[in-house]
Short mmCIF file of the C-alpha atoms (twelve columns), coordinates in Angstrom:
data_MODEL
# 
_entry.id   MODEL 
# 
loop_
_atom_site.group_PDB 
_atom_site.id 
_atom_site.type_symbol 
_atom_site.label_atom_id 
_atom_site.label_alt_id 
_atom_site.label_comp_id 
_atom_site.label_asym_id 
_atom_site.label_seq_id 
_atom_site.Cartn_x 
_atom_site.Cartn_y 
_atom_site.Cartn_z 
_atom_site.pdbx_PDB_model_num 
ATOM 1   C CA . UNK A 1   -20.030 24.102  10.373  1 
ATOM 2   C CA . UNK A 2   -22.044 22.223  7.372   1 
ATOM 3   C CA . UNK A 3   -21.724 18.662  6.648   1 
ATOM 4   C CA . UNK A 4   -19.301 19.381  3.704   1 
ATOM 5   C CA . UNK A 5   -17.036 20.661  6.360   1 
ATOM 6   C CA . UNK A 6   -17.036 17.347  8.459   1 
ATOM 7   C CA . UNK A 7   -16.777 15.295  5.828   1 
ATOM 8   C CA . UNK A 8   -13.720 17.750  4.785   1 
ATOM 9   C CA . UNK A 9   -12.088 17.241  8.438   1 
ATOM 10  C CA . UNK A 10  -12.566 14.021  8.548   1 
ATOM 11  C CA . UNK A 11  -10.846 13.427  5.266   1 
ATOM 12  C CA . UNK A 12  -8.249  15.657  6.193   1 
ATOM 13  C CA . UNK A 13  -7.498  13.851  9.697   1 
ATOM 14  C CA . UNK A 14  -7.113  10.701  8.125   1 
ATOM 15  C CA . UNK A 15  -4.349  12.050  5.892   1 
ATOM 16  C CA . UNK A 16  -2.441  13.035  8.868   1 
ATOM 17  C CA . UNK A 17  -3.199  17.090  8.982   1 
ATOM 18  C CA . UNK A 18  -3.017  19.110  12.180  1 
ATOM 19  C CA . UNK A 19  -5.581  21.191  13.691  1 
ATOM 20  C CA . UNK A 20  -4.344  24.343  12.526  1 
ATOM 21  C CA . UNK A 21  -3.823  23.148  8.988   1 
ATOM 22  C CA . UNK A 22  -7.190  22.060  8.785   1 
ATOM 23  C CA . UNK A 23  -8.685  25.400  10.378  1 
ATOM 24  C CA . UNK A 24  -6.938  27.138  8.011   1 
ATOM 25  C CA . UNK A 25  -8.147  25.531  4.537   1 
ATOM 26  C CA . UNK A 26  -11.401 25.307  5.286   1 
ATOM 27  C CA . UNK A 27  -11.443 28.992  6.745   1 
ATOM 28  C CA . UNK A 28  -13.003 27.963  10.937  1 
ATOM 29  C CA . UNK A 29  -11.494 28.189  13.945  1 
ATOM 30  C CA . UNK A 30  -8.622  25.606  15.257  1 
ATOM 31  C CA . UNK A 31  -10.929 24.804  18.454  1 
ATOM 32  C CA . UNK A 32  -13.966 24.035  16.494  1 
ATOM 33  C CA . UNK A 33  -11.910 21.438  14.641  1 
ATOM 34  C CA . UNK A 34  -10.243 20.258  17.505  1 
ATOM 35  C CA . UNK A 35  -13.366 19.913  19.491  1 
ATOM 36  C CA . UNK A 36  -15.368 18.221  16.655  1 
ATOM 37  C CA . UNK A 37  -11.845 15.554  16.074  1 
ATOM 38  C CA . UNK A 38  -12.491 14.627  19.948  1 
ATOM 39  C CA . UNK A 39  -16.008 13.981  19.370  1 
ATOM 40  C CA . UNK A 40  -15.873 11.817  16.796  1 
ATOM 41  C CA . UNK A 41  -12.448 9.591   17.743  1 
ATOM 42  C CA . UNK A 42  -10.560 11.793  15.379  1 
ATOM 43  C CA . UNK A 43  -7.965  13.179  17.700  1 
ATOM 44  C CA . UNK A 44  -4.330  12.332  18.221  1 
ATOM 45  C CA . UNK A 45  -2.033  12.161  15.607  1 
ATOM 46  C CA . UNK A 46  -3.763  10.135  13.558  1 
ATOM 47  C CA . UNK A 47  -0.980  7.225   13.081  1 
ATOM 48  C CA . UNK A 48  -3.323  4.827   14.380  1 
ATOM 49  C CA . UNK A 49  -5.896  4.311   11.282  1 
ATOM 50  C CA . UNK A 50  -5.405  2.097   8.128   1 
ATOM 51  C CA . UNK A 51  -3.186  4.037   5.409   1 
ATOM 52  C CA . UNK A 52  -6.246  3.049   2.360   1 
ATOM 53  C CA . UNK A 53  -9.438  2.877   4.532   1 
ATOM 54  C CA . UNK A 54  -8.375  5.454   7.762   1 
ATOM 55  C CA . UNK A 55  -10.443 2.938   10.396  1 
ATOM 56  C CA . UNK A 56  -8.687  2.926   13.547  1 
ATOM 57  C CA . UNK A 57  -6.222  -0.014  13.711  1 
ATOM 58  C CA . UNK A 58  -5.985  -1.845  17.089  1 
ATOM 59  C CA . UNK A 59  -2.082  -2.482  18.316  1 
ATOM 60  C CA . UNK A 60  -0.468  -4.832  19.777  1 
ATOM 61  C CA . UNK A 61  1.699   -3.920  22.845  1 
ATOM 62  C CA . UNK A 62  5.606   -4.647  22.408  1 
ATOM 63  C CA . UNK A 63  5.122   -5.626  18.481  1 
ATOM 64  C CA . UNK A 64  5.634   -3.875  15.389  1 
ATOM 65  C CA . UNK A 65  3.235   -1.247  14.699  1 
ATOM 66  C CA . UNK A 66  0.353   -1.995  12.213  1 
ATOM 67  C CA . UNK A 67  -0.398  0.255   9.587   1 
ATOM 68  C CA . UNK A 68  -3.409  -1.620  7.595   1 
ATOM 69  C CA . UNK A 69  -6.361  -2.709  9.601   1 
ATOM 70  C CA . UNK A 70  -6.254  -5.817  7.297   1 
ATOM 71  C CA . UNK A 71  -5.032  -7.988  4.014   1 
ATOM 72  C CA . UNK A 72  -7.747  -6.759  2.080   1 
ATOM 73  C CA . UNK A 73  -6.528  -3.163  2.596   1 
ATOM 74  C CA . UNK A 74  -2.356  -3.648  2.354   1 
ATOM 75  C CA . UNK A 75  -2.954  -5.517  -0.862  1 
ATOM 76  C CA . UNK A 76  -5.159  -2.906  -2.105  1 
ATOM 77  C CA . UNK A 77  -2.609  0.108   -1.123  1 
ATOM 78  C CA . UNK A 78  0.360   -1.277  -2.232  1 
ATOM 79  C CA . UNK A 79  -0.969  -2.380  -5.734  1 
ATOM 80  C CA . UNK A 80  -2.479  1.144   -5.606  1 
ATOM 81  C CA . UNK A 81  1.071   2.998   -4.873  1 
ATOM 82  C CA . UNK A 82  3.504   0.974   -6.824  1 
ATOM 83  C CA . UNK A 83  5.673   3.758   -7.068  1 
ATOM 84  C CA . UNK A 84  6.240   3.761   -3.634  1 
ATOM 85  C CA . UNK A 85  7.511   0.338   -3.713  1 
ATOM 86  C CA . UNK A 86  11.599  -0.023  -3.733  1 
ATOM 87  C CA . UNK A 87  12.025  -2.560  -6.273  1 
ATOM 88  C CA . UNK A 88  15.773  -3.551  -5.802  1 
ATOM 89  C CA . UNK A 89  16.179  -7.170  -7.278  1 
ATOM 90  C CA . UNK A 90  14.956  -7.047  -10.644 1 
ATOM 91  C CA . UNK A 91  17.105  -9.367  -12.512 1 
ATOM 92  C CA . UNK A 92  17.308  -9.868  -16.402 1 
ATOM 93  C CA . UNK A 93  17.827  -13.422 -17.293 1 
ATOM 94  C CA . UNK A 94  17.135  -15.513 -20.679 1 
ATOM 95  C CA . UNK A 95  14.781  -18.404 -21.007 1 
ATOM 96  C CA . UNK A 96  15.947  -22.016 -20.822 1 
ATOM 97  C CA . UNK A 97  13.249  -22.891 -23.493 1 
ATOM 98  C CA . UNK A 98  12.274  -20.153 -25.744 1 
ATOM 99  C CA . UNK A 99  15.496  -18.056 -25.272 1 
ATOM 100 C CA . UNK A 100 13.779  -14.546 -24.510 1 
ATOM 101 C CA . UNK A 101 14.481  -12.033 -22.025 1 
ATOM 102 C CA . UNK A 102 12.641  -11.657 -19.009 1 
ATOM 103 C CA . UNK A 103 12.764  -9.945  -15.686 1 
ATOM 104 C CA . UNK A 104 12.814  -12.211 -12.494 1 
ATOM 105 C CA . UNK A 105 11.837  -10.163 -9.074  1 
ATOM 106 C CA . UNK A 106 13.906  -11.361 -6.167  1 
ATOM 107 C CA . UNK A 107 15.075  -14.707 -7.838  1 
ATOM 108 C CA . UNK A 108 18.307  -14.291 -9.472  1 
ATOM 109 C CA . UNK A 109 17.852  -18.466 -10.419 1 
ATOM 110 C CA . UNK A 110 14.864  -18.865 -12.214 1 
ATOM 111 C CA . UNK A 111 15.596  -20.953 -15.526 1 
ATOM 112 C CA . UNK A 112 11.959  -20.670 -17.608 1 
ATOM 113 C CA . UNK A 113 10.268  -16.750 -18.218 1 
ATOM 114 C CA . UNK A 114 6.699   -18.852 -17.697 1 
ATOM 115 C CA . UNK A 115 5.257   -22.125 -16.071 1 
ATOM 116 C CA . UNK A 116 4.279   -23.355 -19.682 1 
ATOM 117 C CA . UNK A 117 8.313   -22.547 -21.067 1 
ATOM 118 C CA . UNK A 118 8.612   -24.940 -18.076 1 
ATOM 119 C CA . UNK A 119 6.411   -27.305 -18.958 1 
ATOM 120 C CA . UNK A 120 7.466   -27.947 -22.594 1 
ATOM 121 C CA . UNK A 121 10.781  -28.322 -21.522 1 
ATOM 122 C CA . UNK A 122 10.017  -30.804 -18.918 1 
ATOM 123 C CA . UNK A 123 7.851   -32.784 -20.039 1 
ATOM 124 C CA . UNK A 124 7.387   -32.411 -24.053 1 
ATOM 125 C CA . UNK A 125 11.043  -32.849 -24.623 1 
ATOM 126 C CA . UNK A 126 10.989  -30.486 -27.168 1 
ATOM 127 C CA . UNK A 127 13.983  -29.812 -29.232 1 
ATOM 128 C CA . UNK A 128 14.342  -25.923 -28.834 1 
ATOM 129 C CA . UNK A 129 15.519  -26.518 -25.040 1 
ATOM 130 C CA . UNK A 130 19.042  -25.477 -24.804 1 
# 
């Protein structure tokens, strides 16, 4: 086995392949991988390690599992995988002050489409505030 091929397993493993489906792309046998995954911390099922950076992520008994071993790395997932986000309270509402359309995430409410529509409304009294 050749350094591309740890590298590969290691890769693999932290995407959350199986022994045998890792033998069987890179073309060695299931208990070389196996053996080299319990050498190097990679064995189990691999549910333990950050989702963007794969270090192991330490849990906390009786609590909600953690799937990012910090901020840093759940900001830069999510904002990586947007698509994967489920985006149900989008609402379209219309400007207090400059009377466009905008869309307001999670606050059906909002009044202004930015903090300076807000502003010149406020505090400019200008006349094109409905």
């Amino acid at each position: 086995m050749n350094l591309t091929d740890k590298e590969k397993i290691i890769e693999l493993r932290i995407k959350g392949f199986g022994y045998k489906k890792i033998a069987s792309e890179l073309s060695i046998s299931v208990n070389t991988v196996k053996s080299y995954c319990q050498r190097n911390g990679l064995s189990g099922t691999g549910n333990d390690r950050c989702k963007n950076c794969g270090v192991l992520v330490k849990q906390n008994p009786k609590r909600k599992k953690k799937k990012f071993c910090s901020d840093k790395c759940r900001l830069t997932w999510w904002n990586s995988h947007q698509d994967k986000i489920n985006k149900r309270a989008n609402y379209t509402l219309t400007c207090n002050h400059c009377g466009k359309n905008f869309i307001s995430y999670g606050n059906k409410n909002r009044k202004y489409c930015s903090h300076s529509c807000y502003i010149s409304a406020s505090f400019c009294g200008d006349e094109n505030a409905q």
